[in-house]
KEDREN-832970 format. One record per residue (C-alpha): x, y, z. Coordinates in steps of 0.1 Angstrom, whole numbers, plus 5000, padded with zeros to 4 digits. Layout:
XYZ
...
***
This chain:
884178780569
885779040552
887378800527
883778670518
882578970514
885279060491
885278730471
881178780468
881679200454
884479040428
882678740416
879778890402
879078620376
879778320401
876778500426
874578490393
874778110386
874278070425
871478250425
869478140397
870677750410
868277870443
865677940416
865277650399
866377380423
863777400449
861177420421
862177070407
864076930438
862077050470
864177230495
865676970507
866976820481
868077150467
870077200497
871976860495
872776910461
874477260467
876377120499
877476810483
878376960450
880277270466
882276950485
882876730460
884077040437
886477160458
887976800467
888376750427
889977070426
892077000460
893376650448
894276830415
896577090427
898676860444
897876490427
896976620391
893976410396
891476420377
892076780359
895376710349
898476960367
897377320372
898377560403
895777870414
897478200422
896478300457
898778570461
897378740434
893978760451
894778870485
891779000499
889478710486
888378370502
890578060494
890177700509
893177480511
894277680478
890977660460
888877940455
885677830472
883778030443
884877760417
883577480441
880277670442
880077670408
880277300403
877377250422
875177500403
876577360366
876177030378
872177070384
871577250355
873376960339
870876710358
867976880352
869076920316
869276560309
866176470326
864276740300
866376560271
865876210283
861576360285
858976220282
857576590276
854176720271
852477040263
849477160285
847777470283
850077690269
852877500289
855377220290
855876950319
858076650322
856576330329
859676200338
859175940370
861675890402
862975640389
864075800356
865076060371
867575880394
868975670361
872575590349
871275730318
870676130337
873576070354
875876030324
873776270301
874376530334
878076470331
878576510294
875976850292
878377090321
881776900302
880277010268
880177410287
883377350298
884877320267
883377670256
884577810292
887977700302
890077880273
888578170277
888978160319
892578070315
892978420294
891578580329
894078820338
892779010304
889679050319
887479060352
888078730357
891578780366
894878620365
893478270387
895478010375
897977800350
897877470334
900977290341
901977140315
899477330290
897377130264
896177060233
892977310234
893777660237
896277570261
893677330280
894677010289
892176760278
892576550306
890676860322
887276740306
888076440314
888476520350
885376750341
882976450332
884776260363
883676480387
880376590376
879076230369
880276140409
878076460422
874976390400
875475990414
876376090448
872376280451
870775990432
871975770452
871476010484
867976030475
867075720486
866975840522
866076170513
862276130502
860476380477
859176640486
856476840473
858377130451
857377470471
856777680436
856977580399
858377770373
856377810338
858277620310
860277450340
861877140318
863477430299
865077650324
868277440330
868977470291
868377780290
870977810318
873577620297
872977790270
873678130286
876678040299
878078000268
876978260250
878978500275
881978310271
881778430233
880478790243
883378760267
886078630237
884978920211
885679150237
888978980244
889479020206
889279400211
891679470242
895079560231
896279400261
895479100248
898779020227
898678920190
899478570195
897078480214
894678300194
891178400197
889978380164
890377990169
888478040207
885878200191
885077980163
885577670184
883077830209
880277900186
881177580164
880377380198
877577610209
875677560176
876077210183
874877210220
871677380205
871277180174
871376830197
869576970222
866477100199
866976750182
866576540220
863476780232
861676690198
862076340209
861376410244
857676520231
857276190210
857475970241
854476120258
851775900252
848576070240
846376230268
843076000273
840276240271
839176400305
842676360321
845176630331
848776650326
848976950352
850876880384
848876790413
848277140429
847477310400
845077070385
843177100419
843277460420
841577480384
839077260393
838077450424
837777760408
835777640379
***
């Protein structure tokens, strides 16, 4: 317990994806679904990571350091707090691609997805979903391996390091790998787990998971320009590269993004007149109190 407790105090950042993934899951996903999601996810993250350490499949050889973290959680030689993780990125990464992949409408001041079960449970999502956490990733992972600079801490080493900042880039590789089988393992899961009526929804919902993505990244950069002010840091280290890699790839996450959620709005067919795009609930609770 007291290793939890410790892991929960030092990950600050990790508790803040987790928490806003038990924000916005239930409000697209129903509880239910939510809650497989973060199970399987957490699972199927820490296997990846489990098989890597010792198979160098499918991120390519890197070893965590344990023994520097004494008083924290650790799984088999994983940190369960990077399992966790996948499961959060990984449904902001679903729900991501099912706002790109639309169709999207405005209502009242709002925007909805018209997106059916069936889309939503398409090879289409599931590769989109894959891509979207990879394309973070690539913003991420050289500035996490620079952790023992910062709060992160000294976690880990790629062995033999890459082409990318040091990062293998067989790690996005295993990155698309393993996000693509947890966004495949729920569709496919789903087909014994009903839908359920969502318990809350969130205004602007399609956009939240985005917004999510997009976060991330930009504390990566807030995260490398203080990186580039630490004399610890030393003067080889390049983060004048980092940086501009991370906002050359952020500015294109946002540019493609804006570019999909235009389309996403053409593909809604025009409202007949008289008919409402609100979800169910909300369109019944209007009409009662007018």
């Amino acid at each position: 317990m007291d290793a939890l407790v410790a892991t929960i105090v030092n990950r600050p950042y990790v508790i803040a994806v987790v928490v806003t993934f038990w924000i916005l899951a239930p409000a697209q996903l129903g509880w239910r679904r939510a809650g497989f999601w973060f199970v399987s996810g957490t699972a199927i993250g820490w296997l990846m990571e489990f098989s890597s350490t010792r198979t160098h499949f499918p991120f390519g050889g890197y070893l965590y350091h344990p023994d520097r973290f004494p008083d924290e959680l650790w799984i088999g030689g994983v940190p369960p707090f990077a399992s966790v993780s996948f499961a959060a990125l990984t449904f902001f990464g679903y729900s991501a691609a099912v706002t790109l992949l639309g169709p999207l409408r405005r209502t009242d001041g709002d925007v909805v997805s018209l997106a059916t079960e069936r889309q939503r449970q398409s090879m289409g999502v599931a590769v989109l979903a894959a891509i979207l956490p990879t394309w973070l990733d690539t913003i991420v992972d050289p500035v996490t391996h620079l952790g023992r600079y910062w709060v992160l801490g000294d976690l880990y080493h790629y062995d033999p390091t890459g082409l990318h900042f040091d990062v293998p880039l067989v790690n996005y590789a295993g990155w698309l790998f393993t996000c693509f089988v947890i966004t495949r393992t729920n569709q496919l899961a789903w087909r014994s787990l009903p839908p359920q009526p969502p318990p809350y929804r969130l205004p602007m919902q399609p956009f939240w998971s985005l917004g999510s993505l997009v976060g991330n990244m930009l504390f990566m950069l807030l995260v490398t320009v203080w990186l580039m002010r630490n004399p610890a840091v030393p003067e080889e280290t390049p983060l004048g590269g980092i940086l501009l890699s991370g906002v050359l790839l952020t500015l294109a996450f946002v540019v493609f993004t804006a570019i999909m959620v235009r389309r996403a709005f053409a593909r809604a067919a025009p409202v007949p007149a008289g008919v409402t795009t609100l979800p169910r609930r909300e369109a019944e609770r209007r009409t009662r109190q007018s």
